[in-house]
Structures are given as structure tokens and as C-alpha cells.
C-alpha positions in Angstrom: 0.0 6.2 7.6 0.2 2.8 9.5 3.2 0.6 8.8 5.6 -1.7 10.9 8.1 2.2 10.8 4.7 3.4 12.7 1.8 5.4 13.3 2.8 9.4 11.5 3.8 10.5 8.5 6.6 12.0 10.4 8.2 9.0 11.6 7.4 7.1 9.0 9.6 9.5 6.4 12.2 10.1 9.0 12.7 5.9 9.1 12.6 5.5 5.8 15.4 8.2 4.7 17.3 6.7 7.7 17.1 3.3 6.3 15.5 1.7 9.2 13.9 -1.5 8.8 10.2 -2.4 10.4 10.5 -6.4 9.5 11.0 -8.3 12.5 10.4 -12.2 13.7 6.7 -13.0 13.7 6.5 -14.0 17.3 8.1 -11.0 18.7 5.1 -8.8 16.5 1.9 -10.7 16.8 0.8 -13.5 19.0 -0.9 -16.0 16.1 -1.3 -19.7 16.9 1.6 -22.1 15.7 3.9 -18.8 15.0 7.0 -20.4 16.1 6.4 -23.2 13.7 4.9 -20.9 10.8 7.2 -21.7 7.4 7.2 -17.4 7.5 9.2 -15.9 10.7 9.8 -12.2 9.1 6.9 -10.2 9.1 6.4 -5.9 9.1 4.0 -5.7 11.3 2.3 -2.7 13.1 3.9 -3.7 17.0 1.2 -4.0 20.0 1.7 -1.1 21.0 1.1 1.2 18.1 -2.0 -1.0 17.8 -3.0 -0.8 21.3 -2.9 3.3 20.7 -5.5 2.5 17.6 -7.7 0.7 19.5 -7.8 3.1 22.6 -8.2 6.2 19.8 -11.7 4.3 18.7 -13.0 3.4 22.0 -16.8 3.2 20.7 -15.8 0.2 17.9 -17.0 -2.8 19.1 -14.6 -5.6 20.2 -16.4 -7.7 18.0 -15.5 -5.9 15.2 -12.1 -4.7 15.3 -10.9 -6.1 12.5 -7.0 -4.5 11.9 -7.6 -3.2 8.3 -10.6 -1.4 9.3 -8.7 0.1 12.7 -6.1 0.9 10.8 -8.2 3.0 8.1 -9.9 4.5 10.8 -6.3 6.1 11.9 -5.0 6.7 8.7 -8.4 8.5 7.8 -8.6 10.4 10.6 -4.9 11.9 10.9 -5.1 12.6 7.1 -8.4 15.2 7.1 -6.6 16.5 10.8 -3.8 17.7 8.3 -6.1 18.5 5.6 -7.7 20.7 8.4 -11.1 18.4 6.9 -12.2 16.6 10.3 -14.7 18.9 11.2 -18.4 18.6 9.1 -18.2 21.8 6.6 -19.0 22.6 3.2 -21.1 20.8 1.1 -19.8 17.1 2.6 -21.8 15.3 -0.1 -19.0 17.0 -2.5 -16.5 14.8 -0.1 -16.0 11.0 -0.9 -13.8 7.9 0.1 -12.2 5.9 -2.7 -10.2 3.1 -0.8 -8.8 -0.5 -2.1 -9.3 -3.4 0.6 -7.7 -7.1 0.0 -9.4 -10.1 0.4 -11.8 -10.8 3.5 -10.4 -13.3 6.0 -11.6 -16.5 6.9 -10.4 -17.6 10.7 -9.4 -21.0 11.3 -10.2 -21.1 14.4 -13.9 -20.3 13.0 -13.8 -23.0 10.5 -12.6 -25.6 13.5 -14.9 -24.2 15.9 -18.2 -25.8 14.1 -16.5 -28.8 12.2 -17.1 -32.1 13.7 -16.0 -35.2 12.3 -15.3 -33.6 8.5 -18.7 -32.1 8.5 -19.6 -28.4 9.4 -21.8 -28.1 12.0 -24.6 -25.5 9.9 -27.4 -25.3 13.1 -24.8 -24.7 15.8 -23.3 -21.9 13.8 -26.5 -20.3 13.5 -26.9 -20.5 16.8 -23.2 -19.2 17.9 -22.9 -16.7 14.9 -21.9 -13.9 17.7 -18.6 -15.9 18.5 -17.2 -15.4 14.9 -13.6 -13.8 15.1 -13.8 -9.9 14.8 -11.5 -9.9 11.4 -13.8 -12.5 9.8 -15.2 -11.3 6.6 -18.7 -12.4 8.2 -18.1 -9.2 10.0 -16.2 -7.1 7.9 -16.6 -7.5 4.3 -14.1 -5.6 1.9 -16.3 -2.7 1.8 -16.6 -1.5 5.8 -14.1 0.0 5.6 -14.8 2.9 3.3 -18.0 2.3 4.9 -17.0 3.4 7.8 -15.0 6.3 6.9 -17.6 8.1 5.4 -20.5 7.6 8.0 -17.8 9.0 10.8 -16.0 11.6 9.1 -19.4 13.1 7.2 -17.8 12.1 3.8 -20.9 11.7 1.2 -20.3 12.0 -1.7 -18.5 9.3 -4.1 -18.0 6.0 -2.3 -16.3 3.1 -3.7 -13.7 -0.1 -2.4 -11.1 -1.2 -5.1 -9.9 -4.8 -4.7 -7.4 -5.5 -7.6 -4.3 -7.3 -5.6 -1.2 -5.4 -5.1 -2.1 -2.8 -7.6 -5.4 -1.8 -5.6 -4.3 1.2 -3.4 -2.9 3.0 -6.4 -5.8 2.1 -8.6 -8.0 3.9 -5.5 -5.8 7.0 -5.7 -6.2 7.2 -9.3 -9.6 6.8 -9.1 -10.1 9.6 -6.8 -7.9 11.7 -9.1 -10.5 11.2 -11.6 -13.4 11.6 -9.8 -12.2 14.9 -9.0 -11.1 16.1 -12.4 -14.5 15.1 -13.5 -16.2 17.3 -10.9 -17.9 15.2 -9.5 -16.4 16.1 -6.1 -13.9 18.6 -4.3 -12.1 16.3 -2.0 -11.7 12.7 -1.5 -9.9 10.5 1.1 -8.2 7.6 -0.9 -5.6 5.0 -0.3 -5.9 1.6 1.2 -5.0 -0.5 4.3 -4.6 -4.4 4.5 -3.7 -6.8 6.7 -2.8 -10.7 5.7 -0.3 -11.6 8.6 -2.9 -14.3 9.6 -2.2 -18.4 9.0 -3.8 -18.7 6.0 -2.5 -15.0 4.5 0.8 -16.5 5.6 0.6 -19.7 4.1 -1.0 -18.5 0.6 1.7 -16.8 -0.4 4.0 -19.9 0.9 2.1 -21.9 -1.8 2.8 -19.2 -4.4 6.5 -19.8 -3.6 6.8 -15.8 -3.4 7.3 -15.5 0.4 10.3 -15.5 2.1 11.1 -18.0 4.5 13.9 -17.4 6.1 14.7 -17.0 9.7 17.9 -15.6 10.1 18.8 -11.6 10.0 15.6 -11.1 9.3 16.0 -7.4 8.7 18.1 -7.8 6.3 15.7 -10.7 4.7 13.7 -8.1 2.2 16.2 -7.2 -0.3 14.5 -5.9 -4.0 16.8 -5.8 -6.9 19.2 -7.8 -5.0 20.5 -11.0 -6.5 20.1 -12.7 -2.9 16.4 -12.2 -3.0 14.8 -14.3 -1.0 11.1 -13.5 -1.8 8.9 -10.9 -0.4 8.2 -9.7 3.0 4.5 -9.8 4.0 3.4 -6.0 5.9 0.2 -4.4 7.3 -0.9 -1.1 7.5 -2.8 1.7 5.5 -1.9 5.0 3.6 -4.7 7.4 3.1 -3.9 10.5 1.0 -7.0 13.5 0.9 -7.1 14.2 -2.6 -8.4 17.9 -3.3 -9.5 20.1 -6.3 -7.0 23.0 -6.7 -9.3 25.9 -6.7 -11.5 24.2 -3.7 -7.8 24.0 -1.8 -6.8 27.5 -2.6 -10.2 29.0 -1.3 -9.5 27.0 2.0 -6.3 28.2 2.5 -4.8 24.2 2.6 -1.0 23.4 2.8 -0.4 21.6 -0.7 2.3 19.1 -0.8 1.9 18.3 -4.5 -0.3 17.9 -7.6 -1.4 14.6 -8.8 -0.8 15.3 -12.6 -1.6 11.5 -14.2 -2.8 8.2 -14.3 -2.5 5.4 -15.9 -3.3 1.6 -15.5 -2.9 -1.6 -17.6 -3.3 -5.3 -17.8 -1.3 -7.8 -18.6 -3.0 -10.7 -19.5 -0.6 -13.0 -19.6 -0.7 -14.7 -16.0 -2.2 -14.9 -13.0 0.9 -15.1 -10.8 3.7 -13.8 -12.8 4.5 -10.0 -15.0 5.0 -10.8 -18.3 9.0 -11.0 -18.8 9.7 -8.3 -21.1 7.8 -5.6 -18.4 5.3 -4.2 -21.5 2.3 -4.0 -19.2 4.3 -2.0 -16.7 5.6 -0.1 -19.4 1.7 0.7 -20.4 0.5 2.0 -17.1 3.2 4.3 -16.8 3.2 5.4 -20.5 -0.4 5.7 -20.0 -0.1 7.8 -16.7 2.7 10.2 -18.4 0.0 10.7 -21.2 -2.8 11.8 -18.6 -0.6 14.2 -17.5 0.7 15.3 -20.6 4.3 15.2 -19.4 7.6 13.8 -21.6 9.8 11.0 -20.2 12.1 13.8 -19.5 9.8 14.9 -16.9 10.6 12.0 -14.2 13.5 12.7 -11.8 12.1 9.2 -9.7 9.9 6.1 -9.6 9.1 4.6 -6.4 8.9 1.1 -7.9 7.2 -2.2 -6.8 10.2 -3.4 -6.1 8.2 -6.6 -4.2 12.1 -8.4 -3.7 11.1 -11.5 -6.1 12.7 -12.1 -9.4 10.0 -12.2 -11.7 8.8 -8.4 -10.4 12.1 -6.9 -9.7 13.2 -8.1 -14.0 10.4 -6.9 -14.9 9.8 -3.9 -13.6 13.5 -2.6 -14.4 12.6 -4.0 -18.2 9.5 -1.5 -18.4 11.8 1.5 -17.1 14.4 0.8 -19.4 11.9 0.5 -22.4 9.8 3.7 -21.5 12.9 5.8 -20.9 15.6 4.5 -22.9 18.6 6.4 -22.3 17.4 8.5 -19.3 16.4 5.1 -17.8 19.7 5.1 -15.6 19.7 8.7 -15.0 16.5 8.2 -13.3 17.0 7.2 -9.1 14.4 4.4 -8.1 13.6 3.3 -4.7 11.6 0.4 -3.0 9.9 1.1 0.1 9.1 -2.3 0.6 12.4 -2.9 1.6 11.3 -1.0 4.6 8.0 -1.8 5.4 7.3 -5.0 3.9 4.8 -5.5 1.4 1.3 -4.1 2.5 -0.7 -6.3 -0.7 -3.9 -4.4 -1.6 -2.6 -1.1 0.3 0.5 -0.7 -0.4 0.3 2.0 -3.0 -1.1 4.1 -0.2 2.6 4.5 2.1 4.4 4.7 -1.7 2.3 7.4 -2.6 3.2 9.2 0.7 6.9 8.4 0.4 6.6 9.3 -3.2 4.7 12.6 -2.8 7.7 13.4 -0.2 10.4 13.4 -2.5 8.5 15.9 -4.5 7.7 17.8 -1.6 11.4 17.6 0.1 14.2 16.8 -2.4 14.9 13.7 -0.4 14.5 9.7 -1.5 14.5 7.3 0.4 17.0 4.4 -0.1 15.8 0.8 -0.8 18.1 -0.8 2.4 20.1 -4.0 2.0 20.8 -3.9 -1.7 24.5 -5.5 -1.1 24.8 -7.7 -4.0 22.9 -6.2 -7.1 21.8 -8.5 -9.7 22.8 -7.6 -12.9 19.8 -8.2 -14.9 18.5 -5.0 -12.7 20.9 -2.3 -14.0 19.0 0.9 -12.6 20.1 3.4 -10.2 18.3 2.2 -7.1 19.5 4.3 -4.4 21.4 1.8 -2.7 21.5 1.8 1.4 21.5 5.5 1.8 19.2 8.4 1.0 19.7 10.7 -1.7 19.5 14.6 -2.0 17.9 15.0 -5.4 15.6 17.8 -7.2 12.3 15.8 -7.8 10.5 17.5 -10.0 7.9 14.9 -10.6 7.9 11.2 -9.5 5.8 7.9 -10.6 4.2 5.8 -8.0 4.2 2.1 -9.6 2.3 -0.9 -8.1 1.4 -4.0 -9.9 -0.9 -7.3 -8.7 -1.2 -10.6 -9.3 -3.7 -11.2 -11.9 -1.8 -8.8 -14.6 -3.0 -5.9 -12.8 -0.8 -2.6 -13.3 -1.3 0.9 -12.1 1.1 3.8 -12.0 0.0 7.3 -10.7 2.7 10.8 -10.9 3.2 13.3 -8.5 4.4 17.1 -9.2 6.0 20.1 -7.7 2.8 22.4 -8.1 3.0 24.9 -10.6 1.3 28.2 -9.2 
């Protein structure tokens, strides 16, 4: 993992059973032109020096090309197969693969004012400077590198694909992976996502959206999902990688198993580009959908690690889809945002959830979702308020959901030997 809570699993669970918050003022995080002015001052992002460790781990990346999602792939990849005991080339590596979601490619500013003169871009003297481009420009790293990149370091040949569906992506890469697996048509694969939009015109997008949160004071306290003082979500950065492995392939290996992906399940919604529809039905179908791919009851499902994005549309509709999959267990059932935490990672932030989520399986422990002081009443769930919870988990859904109608819900198990 790679979030603004930091750079291990370890500490990264440890902070988010504790409840500790990695959103802090933009200026202290990252040094971006015009950040004191930015309309956005609370960010969770990865601090300089957990990124300064990334860069030194990779030495042989170029400067020129060290674009923050791919670094932090790189990482997350890396310290997954090390506990997967994977990093070495064995086995029949073309049986290994890389399923990984990526947002959108950034365009630099500074790039676009660098060869415009007078209104007009300057075409022949950016043919001729092309090597100055900005390392995180998508001239240099297109959505794909990343699993690109992956693959051709850590011998992983076989299936190979980049998921870009918004917010929903990471998830949708997981469940992908799931499947390629189940199909046979490999034995392990590294899946997940990492993302990074904490740039001006990330930053400002979502402004225009009206789904950021601009304010400037407490800002710790500023990412607050199911909470009737919402104030709109909290941009993050980072990566979750997850290595994905067929049972009998993991037995014979001898690998520590934290749980068993059991089912997934994705949906659209088709009724806007920016906005859930109200009544939460296309939630409701991804995870009705991922319960049937596992062949599990709604009785099954102790917790959902939920969106839970801290805007009203998402946080009405989401608890609407609970309550009309799972009826009258719907507040028996504890639910927890992680973006309360670490922000929200867009296009990877099913990968850290998944984590988190697989965890509570794993442990018996769920994470709170922090500053949920005033509950809105239109969200009448049991969302693990401010502290952790001790709770037997026997199996847990993972939901994310993206602009564009885009839905995708994945479950995690205690395994069943």
C-alpha cells in the first residue's frame, strides 16, 4: 500500500483502527505552484518523505519519468509479491499477470504555458524541446505504463490489462483478476490500482464538479462520510496492490492466505454522468450481482467497506442500496469508510479498501470511519462511528462506485479449508 497513513500494510491498518487521519493542508504535503491560493487546502497526500524512500528504492527510473502513480505502483507491486514470497522469477511466469486500473493521464500546465505564445501553441519548438515535458505528463506515461512496467520488472507474463472506469476502476481490476484466475487462464496475478490527481488541474476539476471540499480550517476533521456536515470529498494519492492466487497453486507453495475472494459483481447506472441514481439500484446490482458470483445469502455479510466518498448524493445513495439488498439485516450489518482516513484515491481507491477490507476478515477488527459527529439521518446504518470495532467478519463487501454510473463491488471470506 501507499496512502497519506504511509508506505506498509502494517501501518497503514494500525492507523486506520486507531482512527488517525492522513489529510493535511496542501502546502505542508506537496510544493505545487499557486498552493496557498488553490480553492482546495486539504489534501491526503503521500508526505516527501515517504516519497523520497520510493524514489531512492527505484534508483534506475529515470528522472524524466517518474511520474507518482507509476512510483507508487512500483512500491506497492514490489512489497506485495515480497509477502507473496513471488519477487523472485519462478514457475511458469507467463501463468503470472498484472490487472491494474490507472486514472486519467495528466496534462502539466506548466507544459501547456511553456510552448504557448500569444494564444497560439508553439507546434515546431515543441518538437524540438519534447525532452523538457514534465515527468507525470501523459506524453510520458500513458495510463497503461504502469502495468507496463510491473510486468517487464517483476517477470509477470501472462495476462496484462489497465482498467480506467473512474472511482470504480481498482475494484473493477481486482475483479477482473478474480476472473481471470477462475477461468484458468493464470495462477497468480498482481491487481489493484494507484492514482494520483493532487495536481492544479486534478484539483480544480473536481472544484468545477462542486464535489471537493474547500475548506481550510481543521482540516482533519474536513472528510466526514455519512455525516450531515459533509463538506465534499477529500482528494488522496496512493496505490493498493493485492496478489491474487489460485487456491491449489497457493497450497502447493506453501503461501500465507489472508482470505478468499469468493464474488464479483459490477453494474451501471445509466442515469448520469456525475451523480448515483437516488434510490441506490445500481449499487444495489453490483453487490446483488457479486453475492450471486459467490453464491452466498445476504445473511452472509458481517461488513461493507462502503464508498463512503463524504458527498450527499454518494453517501444517500449508497446507504439506500444497503438497505434495499439487506432489508432487515441492513442495520445489523457494521459499515466503514476508509476514505475518511486516507482521502479519496479516484481510480485506485478500491485497491487500500480491499486491503482494509480483506483485514477485517483476516483479524476481527474494522476500522472506524473518523469524524462522524453529527449523523445525518437520511443515512441510518451502523457506521462504526470514531472508534474501531471487535467484530467476527465472516465475509465482507468491498464497494466502489465512479462517475459515469460505473459500480463494482467485490467480497472477501474467511477461507474454508
Amino acid at each position: 500500500m501507499v496512502t497519506a497513513l504511509g508506505l506498509e500494510v502494517t501501518g497503514n491498518w494500525e492507523n486506520a483502527l486507531a482512527g488517525v487521519s492522513g489529510v493535511a493542508r496542501l502546502a505542508s504535503r506537496m510544493a505545487l505552484p499557486g498552493a496557498l491560493s488553490c480553492p482546495v487546502q486539504a489534501v491526503a497526500a503521500v508526505n516527501d518523505r515517504d516519497w523520497g524512500r520510493i524514489i531512492d528504492e527505484f534508483p534506475e527510473e529515470p528522472a524524466s519519468m517518474l511520474e507518482r502513480r507509476t512510483m507508487f505502483t512500483l512500491w506497492a507491486a514490489q512489497k506485495a509479491l515480497v509477502d507473496a514470497g513471488l519477487i523472485n522469477p519462478a514457475g511458469q511466469r507467463e501463468r503470472y499477470g498484472a490487472v491494474l486500473a490507472a486514472g486519467l493521464g495528466i496534462n502539466r500546465l506548466e507544459d501547456i504555458a511553456r510552448w504557448t505564445n500569444g494564444g497560439e501553441f508553439d507546434l515546431p519548438g515543441f518538437s524540438k524541446e519534447v525532452n523538457r515535458v514534465c515527468g507525470d505528463s501523459i506524453i510520458r506515461n500513458n495510463s497503461n505504463r504502469a502495468a507496463a512496467v510491473i510486468a517487464r520488472r517483476f517477470s509477470l507474463f501472462g495476462p496484462n490489462a489497465t482498467i480506467t472506469t473512474a472511482c470504480a476502476s481498482a475494484t473493477q481490476a481486482i475483479g477482473t483478476a478474480f476472473r481471470i484466475i477462475r477461468a484458468g487462464e493464470a495462477d497468480v496475478v498482481a491487481a489493484g490500482g494507484a492514482d494520483s490527481m493532487i495536481n492544479p488541474v486534478g484539483l480544480v476539476f473536481f472544484v468545477l464538479l462542486q464535489a471537493a471540499c474547500t475548506g481550510s480550517e481543521n482540516v482533519t476533521q474536513l472528510c466526514r462520510p455519512f455525516d450531515r456536515k459533509r463538506s465534499g470529498l477529500i482528494m488522496g494519492e496512493g496505490a493498493g496492490i493485492v496478489i491474487l492466487e489460485e487456491y491449489d497453486h497457493a497450497i502447493k507453495r506453501g503461501s500465507h492466505i489472508y482470505a478468499e475472494a469468493a464474488g464479483y459483481g459490477s453494474s451501471m447506472d445509466a442515469y448520469q454522468v456525475t451523480a448515483p441514481i437516488p434510490d441506490g439500484s445500481g449499487a444495489e446490482a453490483s453487490m446483488r450481482a457479486a453475492l450471486k458470483d459467490a453464491a452466498m445469502g445476504t445473511d452472509a455479510i458481517d461488513y461493507i467497506n462502503a464508498h463512503g466518498t463524504s458527498t450527499r448524493l454518494n453517501d444517500e445513495a449508497e446507504t439506500a442500496a444497503v438497505m434495499r439488498l439487506f432489508k432487515d439485516r441492513a442495520k445489523d450489518i457494521a459499515v466503514s469508510s476508509s476514505k475518511s482516513m486516507i482521502g479519496h484515491l479516484l481510480a485506485a481507491s478500491g485497491g487500500p479498501e480491499f486491503i482494509f477490507t480483506v483485514l477485517s476478515v483476516a483479524t476481527d477488527q474494522i476500522h472506524p470511519t473518523i469524524n462522524l459527529t453529527h449523523p445525518d439521518p437520511k443515512c441510518g446504518l451502523d457506521y462504526v462511528p470514531l472508534i474501531k470495532r471487535s467484530k467476527t467478519v465472516r465475509a465482507a463487501i468491498s464497494n466502489s462506485f465512479g462517475f459515469g454510473g460505473q459500480n463494482a463491488s467485490i467480497i472477501a471470506k474467511k477461507l474454508c479449508v
